[in-house]
N, C-alpha and C positions, 0 to 999 in steps of 0.2 A: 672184525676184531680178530678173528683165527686163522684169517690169511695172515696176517701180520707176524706172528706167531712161526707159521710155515718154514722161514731160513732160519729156526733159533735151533742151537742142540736141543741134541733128544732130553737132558736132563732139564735143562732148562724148559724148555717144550712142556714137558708134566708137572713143573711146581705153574707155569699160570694155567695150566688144565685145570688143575687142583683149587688156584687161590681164586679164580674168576666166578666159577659158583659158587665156591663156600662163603666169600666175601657179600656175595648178593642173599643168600639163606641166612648171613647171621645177619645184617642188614635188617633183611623182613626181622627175623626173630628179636631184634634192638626196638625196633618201631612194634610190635604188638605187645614187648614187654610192655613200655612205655603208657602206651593206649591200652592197657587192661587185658588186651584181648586174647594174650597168651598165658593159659591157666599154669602150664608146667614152667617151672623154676628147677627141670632133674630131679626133683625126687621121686620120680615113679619112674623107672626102668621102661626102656623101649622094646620088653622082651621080659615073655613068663617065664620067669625062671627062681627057683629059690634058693637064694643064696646064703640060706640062714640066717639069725638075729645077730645083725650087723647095727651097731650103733652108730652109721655112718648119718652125716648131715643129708647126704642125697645118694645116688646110684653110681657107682663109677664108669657104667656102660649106659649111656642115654645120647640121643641123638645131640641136644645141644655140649655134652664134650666133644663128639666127634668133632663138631664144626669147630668150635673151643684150639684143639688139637690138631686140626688142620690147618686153621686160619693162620697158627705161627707157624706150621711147618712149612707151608708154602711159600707163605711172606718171605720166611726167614732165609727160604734157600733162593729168592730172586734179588734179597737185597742182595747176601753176602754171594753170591755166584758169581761175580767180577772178581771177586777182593781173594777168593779163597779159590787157588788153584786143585787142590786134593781134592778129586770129587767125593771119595769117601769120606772125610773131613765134614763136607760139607752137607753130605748128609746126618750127621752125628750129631750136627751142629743144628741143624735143622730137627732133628727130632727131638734134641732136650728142649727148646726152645719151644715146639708143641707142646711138652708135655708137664712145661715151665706155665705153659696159658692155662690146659685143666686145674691146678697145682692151685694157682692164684685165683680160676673160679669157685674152686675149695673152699678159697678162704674168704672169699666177696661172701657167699653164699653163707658160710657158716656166722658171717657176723651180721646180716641181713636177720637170719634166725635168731642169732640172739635178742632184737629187737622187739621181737614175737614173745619174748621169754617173761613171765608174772613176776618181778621183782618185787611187788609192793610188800612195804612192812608189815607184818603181825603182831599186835604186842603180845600173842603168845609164843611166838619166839626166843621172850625173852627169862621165859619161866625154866628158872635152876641155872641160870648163867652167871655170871661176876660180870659185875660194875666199878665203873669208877665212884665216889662220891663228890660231886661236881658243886651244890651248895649245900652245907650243912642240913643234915636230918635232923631238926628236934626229938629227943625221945618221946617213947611215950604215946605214940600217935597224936602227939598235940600239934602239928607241924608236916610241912611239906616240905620237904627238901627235892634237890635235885641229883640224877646219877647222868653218867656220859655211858653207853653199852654201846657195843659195834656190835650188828646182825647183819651178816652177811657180806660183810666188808665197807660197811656204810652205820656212822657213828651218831647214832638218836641221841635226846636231851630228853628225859622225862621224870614224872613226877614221883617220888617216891616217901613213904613213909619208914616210921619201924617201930615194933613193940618194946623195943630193949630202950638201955641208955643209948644218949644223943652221939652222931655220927658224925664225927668231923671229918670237912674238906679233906679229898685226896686220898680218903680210906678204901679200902676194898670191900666191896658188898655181894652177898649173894642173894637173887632174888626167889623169894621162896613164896610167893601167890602174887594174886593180880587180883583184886577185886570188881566189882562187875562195871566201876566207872573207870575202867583201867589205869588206878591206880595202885604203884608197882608197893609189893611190901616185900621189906627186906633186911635180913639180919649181917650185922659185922662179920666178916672173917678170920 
């Protein structure tokens, strides 16, 4: 394979130096994501170092960016290395396009995490909030009615009563306790 290699320019010569292994490393690393059997996903740094409390989803220096980061730079300067005579060009071109692949494992990664993330409702979430009134409250606590509340960006139906006069469809409510069979008690606004 590297004699073949041998009559190519020197520039060209070092992006398949470059994409020949990293292409076989990230390879391996696709097949043990896959198969379980690679624990790191970057969030632990290939190197002790402390970079302070950073809210980052993973590390910006870990081995899988490197390859991340090479894989298009090399790629990228053996496609376009015909097409793009400027060789500096072409490198430029090649290194946003690496650094276009970290970028975008950024974002694979972070929404991977978010799947991880405990979205489940609470109904005490929804204690001291405002409600729709969705079916008529009878007053009185003689009755159940229903409110429509968004928590979290995600809009519940649930049961609500009230101590006051009766609440008609479409009013505004605020909910002011939750009784122990979770339902919601709530006064008009």
């Amino acid at each position: 394979m590297f004699e073949t290699l041998a009559g190519l320019e020197p520039m060209l010569k070092s992006f398949w130096y470059i994409a020949v292994p990293v292409s076989i490393v990230f390879l391996l690393q696709t097949i043990l994501s896959f198969t379980g059997a690679d624990a790191s996903d970057g969030v632990e740094p290939d190197f002790n170092g402390d970079l302070g409390e950073a809210d980052a989803p993973f590390q910006l220096f870990s081995f899988r960016n490197l390859v991340n980061f090479l894989l298009g730079f090399s790629w990228t300067g053996i496609a376009f290395y015909p097409l793009v005579s400027n060789k500096i060009m072409l490198f430029l071109l090649a290194l946003i396009v690496g650094l276009a692949f970290v970028a975008v494992f950024f974002l694979i990664i972070k929404q991977i995490r978010k799947l991880g993330e405990d979205n489940s409702f609470r109904i005490s979430e929804t204690l001291h909030k405002t409600a729709e009134v969705y079916l008529k409250i009878p007053g009185e606590k003689s009755g159940k009615g229903k409110v429509q509340i968004s928590v979290r960006g995600s809009v519940h139906e649930l049961d609500a009563v009230t101590s006051g006069a009766e609440i008609p469809t479409g009013a505004v409510v605020k909910i002011v306790s939750i009784d122990t069979s979770g339902l919601l008690i709530v006064e008009r606004m």
